[in-house]
VMD Tcl script that draws the C-alpha trace (Angstrom):
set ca {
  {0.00 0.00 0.00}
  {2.74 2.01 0.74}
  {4.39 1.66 -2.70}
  {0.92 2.98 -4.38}
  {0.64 6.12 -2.45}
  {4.68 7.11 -3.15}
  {4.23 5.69 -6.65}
  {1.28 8.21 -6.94}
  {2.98 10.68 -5.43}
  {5.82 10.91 -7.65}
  {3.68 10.81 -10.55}
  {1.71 13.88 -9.73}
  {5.15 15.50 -9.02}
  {6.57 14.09 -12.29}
  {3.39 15.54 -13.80}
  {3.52 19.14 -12.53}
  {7.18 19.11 -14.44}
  {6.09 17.94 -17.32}
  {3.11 20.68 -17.69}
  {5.52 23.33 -15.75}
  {7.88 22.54 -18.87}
  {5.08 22.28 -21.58}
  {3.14 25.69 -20.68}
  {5.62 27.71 -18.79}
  {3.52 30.95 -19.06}
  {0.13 29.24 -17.79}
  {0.69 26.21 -15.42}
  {3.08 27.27 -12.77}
  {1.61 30.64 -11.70}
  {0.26 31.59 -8.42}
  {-2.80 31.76 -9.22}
  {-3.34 28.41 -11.35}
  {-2.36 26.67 -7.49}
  {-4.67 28.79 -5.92}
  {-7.41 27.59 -8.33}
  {-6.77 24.16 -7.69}
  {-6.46 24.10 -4.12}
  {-9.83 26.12 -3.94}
  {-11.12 23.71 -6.36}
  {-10.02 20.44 -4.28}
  {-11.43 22.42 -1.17}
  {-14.93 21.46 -1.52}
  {-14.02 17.73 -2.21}
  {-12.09 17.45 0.30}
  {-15.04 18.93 3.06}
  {-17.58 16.14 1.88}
  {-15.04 13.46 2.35}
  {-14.34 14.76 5.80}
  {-17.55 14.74 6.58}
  {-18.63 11.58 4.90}
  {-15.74 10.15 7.10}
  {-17.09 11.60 10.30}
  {-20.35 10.17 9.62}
  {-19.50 6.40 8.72}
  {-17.27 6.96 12.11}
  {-20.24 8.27 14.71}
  {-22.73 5.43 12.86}
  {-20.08 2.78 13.59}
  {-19.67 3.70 17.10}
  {-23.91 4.59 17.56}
  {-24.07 0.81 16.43}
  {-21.81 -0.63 18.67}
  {-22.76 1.30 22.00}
  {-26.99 0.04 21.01}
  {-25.38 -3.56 20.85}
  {-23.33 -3.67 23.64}
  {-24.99 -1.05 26.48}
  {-28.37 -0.93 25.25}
  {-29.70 -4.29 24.07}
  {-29.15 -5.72 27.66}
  {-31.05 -3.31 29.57}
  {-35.03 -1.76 30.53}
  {-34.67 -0.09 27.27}
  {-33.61 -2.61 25.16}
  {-36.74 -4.98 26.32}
  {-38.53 -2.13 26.17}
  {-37.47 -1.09 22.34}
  {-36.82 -5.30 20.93}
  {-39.88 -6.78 23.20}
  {-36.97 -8.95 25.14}
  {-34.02 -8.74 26.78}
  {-30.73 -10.19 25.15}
  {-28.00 -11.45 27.73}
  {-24.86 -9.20 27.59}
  {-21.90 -10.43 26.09}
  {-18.44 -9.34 24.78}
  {-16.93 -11.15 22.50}
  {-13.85 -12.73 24.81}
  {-11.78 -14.29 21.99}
  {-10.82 -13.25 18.16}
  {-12.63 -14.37 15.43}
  {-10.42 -16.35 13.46}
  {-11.15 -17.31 9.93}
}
mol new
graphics top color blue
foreach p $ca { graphics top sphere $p radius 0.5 }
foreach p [lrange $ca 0 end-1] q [lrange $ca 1 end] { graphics top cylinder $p $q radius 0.2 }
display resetview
């Protein structure tokens, strides 16, 4: 995994030199990189937030499983009561 993300790392560098040598005048200005950083700025907010929400739903699951299924509420939500229990040794497959 590591060797993907420096492979695509040098290729994106080995791409800005290529362009930086094809259009001098146009691709390596200030204000091209300000475009594209301003342009990758909303992309990057949705997949920060997408992130943060598959994260909370993960943990909302896991608390209802493990704190609420085995109490008042979780008889009075599922119509019975399910014993508690952790899972004490790895699942191996």
């Amino acid at each position: 995994m590591q060797e993907r993300i420096f492979s695509l790392g040098i290729s994106i560098v080995i791409l800005c030199v290529v362009l930086a040598f094809v259009f001098p005048s146009g691709f390596p200005t200030l204000e091209n990189f300000s475009q594209l950083l301003l342009n990758l700025s909303i992309d990057t907010i949705v997949a920060i937030g997408m992130m943060i929400l598959l994260i909370a739903g993960t943990l909302l699951l896991a608390s209802y499983h493990y704190l609420v299924r085995s109490t008042f509420l979780g008889k009075l939500l599922n119509g019975r009561k399910y014993p508690r229990s952790f899972p004490l040794t790895p699942v191996t497959t």
